[in-house]
C-alpha positions in Angstrom: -15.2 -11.8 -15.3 -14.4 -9.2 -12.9 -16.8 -6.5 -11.5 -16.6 -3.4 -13.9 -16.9 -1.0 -11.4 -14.3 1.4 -12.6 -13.8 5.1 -13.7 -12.0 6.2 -16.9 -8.6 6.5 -17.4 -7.3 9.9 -17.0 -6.4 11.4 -20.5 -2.9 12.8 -19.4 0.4 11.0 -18.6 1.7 10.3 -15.3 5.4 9.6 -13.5 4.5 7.9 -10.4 0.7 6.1 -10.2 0.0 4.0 -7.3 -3.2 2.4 -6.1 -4.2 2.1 -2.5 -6.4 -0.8 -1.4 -8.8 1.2 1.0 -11.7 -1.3 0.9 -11.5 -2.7 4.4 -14.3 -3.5 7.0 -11.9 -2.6 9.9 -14.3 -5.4 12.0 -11.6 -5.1 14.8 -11.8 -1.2 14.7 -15.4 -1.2 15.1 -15.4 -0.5 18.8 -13.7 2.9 18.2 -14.5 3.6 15.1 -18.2 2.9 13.6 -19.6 5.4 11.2 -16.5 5.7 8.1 -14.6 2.7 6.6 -11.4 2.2 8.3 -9.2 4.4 5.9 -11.3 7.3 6.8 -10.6 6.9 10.7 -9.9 10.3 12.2 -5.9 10.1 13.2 -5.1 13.6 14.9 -8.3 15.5 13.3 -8.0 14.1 9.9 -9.0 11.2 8.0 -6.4 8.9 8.1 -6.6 8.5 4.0 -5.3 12.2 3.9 -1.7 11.2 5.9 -0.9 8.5 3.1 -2.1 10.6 0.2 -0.4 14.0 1.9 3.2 11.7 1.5 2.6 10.6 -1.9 1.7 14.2 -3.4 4.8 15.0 -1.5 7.3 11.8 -3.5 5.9 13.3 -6.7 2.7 11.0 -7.2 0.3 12.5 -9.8 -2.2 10.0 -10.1 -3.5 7.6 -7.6 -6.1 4.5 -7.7 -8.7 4.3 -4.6 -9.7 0.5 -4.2 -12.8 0.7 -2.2 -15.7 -1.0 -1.4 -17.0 -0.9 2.1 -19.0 2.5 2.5 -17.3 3.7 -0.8 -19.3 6.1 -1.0 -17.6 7.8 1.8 -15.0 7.8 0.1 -15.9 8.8 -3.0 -17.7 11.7 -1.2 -14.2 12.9 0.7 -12.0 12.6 -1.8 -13.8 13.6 -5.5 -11.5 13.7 -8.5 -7.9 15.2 -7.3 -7.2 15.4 -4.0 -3.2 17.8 -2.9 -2.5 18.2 -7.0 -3.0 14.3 -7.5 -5.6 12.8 -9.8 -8.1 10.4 -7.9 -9.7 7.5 -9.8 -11.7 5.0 -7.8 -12.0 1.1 -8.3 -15.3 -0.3 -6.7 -15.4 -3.9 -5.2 -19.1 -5.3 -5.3 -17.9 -7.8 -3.7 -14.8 -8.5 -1.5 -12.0 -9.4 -4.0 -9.1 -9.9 -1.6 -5.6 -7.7 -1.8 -4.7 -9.5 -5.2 -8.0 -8.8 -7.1 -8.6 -5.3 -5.9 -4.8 -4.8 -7.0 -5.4 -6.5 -10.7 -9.1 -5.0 -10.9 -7.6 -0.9 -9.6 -4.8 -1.9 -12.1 -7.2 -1.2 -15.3 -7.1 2.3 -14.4 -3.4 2.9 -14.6 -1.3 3.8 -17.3 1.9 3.6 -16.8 4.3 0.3 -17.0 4.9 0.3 -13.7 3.1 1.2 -10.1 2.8 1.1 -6.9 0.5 -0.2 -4.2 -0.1 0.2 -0.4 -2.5 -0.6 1.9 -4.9 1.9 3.5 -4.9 1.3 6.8 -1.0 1.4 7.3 1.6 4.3 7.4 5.4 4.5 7.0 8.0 6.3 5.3 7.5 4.6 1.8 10.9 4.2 0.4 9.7 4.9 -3.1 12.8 5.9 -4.6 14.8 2.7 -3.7 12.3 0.6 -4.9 12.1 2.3 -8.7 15.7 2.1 -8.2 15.6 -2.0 -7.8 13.0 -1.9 -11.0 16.4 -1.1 -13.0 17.2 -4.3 -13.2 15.4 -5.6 -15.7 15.8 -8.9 -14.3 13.9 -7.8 -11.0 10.0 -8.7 -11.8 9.0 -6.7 -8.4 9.8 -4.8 -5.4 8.0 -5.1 -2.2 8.9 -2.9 1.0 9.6 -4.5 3.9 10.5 -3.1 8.1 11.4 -4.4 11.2 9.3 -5.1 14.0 9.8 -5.7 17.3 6.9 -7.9 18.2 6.2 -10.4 15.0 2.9 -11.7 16.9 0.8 -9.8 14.3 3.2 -11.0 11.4 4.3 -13.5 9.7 8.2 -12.6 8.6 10.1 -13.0 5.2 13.4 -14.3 4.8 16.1 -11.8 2.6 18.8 -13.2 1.2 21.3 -11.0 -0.9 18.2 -8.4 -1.0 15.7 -10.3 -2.7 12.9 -12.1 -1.3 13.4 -15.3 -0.5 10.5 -16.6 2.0 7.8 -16.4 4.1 8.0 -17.9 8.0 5.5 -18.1 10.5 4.4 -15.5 13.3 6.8 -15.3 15.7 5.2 -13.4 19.0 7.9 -11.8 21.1 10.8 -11.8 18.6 12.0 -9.1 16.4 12.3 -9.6 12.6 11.6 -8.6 8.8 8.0 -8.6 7.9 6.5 -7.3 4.8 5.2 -4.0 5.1 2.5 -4.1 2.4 3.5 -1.9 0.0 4.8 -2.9 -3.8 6.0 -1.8 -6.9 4.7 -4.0 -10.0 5.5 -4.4 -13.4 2.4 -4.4 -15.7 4.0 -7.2 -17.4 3.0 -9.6 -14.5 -0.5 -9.7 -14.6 -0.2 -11.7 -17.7 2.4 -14.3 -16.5 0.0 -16.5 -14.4 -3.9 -17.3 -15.1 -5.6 -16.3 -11.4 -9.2 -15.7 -10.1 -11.3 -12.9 -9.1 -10.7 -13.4 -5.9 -7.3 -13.9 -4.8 -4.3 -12.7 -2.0 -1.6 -11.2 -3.3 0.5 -12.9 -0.4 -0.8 -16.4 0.2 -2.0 -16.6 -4.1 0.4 -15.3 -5.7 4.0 -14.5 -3.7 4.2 -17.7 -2.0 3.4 -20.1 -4.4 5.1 -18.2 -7.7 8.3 -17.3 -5.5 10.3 -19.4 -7.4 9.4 -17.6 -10.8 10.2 -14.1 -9.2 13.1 -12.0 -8.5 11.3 -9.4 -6.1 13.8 -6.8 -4.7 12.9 -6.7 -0.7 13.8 -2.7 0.3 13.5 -1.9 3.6 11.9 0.7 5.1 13.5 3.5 7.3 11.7 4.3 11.1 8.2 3.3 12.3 5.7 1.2 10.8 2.2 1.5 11.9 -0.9 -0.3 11.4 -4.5 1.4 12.7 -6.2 -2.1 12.3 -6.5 -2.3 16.0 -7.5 -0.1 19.0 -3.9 -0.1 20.9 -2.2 0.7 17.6 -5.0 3.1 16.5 -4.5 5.0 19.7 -0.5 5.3 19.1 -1.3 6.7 15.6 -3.1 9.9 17.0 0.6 11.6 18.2 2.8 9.4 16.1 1.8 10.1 12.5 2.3 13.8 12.3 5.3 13.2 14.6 6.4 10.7 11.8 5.8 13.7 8.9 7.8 15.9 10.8 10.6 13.7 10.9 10.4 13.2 7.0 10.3 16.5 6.2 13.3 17.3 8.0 14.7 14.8 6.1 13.7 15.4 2.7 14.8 19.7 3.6 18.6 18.3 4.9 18.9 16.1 1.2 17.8 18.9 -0.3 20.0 21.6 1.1 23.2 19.0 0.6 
């Protein structure tokens, strides 16, 4: 059985519920960053939890799954029950459970049919709207976000054909390319298609061997993408992040006005 670690459901609907996997050791931020888990890393004087949260309270999000473990407490501590008019729940890993079972164990706590999920140590402009709009199809299982990148040294890429996903390739250092960016939007349906363990990827354990029994929808994702997981990138995230929110708040004033 999986750990049980959870908090209750909340008692009112939602429209847009996603869980973030903000668990992480961070072992190669440890040189600049020490004393919070990795999603609390201070990007331009704020935890870096607060950027992805501030841009989901602003696509509409009401409720929102924390899947934490390391220094959780932390966490727990920042963040309390609601957190920019979203409700905060929290899913507790005793032990690490990889991205697939923190996803299926945070998954308890949500309500609605369908969700998203994102990992909490990377920021971009999540395309949320597209990928509810793929979920129309009722043929599409899944929608996963994907960007381009000019360096796939970190990587591995995903083959597209006709916008679905069609494959996984290798890390390619020094080449441009498609690469999955992390973030997904599941049908609750598929957590009872396959029989899987407690601790599992969602990549490597689920997407790549069950490809051929899914129609995921691959929507890309407009501008930067950028991961904290390392010094040099954690470094670039101090200007470019609220340079990045700038940029998508002119965007979403110019739709609005048209």
């Amino acid at each position: 059985m999986r750990p049980d670690r959870t908090t209750h459901l909340p008692e009112s609907g939602v429209m847009r519920e996603a869980i973030i996997l903000a668990g992480g050791l961070g072992t190669r931020l440890r040189t600049v960053v020490s004393d919070v888990p990795k999603s609390l890393a201070t990007v331009a004087g704020r935890p870096f939890l607060n950027w992805q949260l501030e841009q989901l309270a602003d696509q509409g999000f009401s409720h929102v799954v924390l899947a934490v473990g390391y220094m959780h407490d932390k966490v727990m501590a920042t963040y309390g029950d609601t957190f920019a008019g979203m409700a905060i729940h929290y899913a507790v890993e005793e032990t690490a459970l990889g991205t697939g079972g923190a996803i299926w164990q945070a998954a308890r706590l949500v309500k609605g049919d369908v969700f998203f999920t994102l990992n909490g140590d990377t920021y971009f402009d999540l395309p949320a709207d597209e990928m509810e709009a793929a979920l129309q199809d009722q043929e599409t299982d899944m929608a996963m976000a994907v960007c381009h990148v000019a360096d796939c040294g970190r990587y591995g890429l995903v083959s597209i054909v006709d916008g679905r996903l069609a494959g996984f390739r290798e890390k390619a250092p020094g080449q441009p390319g498609a690469v999955n960016a992390g973030a997904y939007l599941f049908r609750r349906s598929l957590m009872d298609r396959w029989t899987l363990p407690e601790r599992f990827s969602i990549e490597t354990d689920f997407l790549q061997p069950h490809l051929s029994d899914l129609s995921v929808a691959a929507v890309p994702v407009r501008g930067d993408f950028i991961d904290i997981g390392i010094p040099e990138d954690y470094a670039y995230s101090q200007k470019r992040i609220p340079e990045l929110k700038t940029l998508r708040q002119y965007r979403n004033t110019d739709a609005a006005s048209e």
